[in-house]
Residue, then its C-alpha position, 0 to 999 in steps of 0.5 A: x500102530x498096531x499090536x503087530x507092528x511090536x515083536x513085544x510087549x512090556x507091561x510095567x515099567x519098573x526096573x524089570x519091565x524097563x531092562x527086559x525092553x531095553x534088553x530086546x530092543x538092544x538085540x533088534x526086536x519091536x518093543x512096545x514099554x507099557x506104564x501106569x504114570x503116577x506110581x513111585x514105588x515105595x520100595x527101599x531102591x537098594x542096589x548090589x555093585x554087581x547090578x550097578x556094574x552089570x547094568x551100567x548104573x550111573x553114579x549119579x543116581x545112587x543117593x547114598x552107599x549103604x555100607x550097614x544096615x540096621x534092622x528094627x525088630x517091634x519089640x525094639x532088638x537091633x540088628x547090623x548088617x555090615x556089608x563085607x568088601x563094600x557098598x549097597x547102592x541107593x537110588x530114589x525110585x522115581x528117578x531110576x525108574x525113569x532112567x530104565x524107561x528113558x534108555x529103553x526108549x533110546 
């Protein structure tokens, strides 16, 4: 293979990266999906229903639905954040990092 058998090419294959190439390879383009291994991100995997919804997010990768969220100021003040109509989908990283590459693969 060689860079000219791609039409294009991804680097990263987070959520971004993952749905970009599978976007592209959707409407018939060449896409080659780059990814360092061994680096879950350690970010929260906090999901809104609408991305759930629009990106066809299976059920079985939200760990939890996140309803209130509470924040922790240094000085120990406490926020809640409840979420009106609703849910926050939460997903482990390592899992639905691998889902996206999975099915841009596909």
């Amino acid at each position: 293979m060689t860079a000219t058998d791609f039409d294009f090419v991804v680097v990263g294959g987070g959520p971004s990266g993952a749905t970009a190439a599978h976007d592209l390879s959707s409407e018939g383009w060449r896409v080659l999906l780059l990814d360092r291994q061994g680096r879950p991100k350690p970010c929260g995997g906090a999901i809104p229903p609408r991305l759930i919804k629009d990106f066809d997010i299976p059920d079985h990768l939200l760990v939890a639905k996140i309803k209130c969220a509470r924040m922790i100021s240094p000085a120990d003040k406490q926020v809640d954040m409840h979420i009106d109509n609703g849910y926050v989908g939460m997903v482990d990283r390592q899992d639905f990092d691998e889902f996206l590459r999975v099915r841009a693969a596909q």
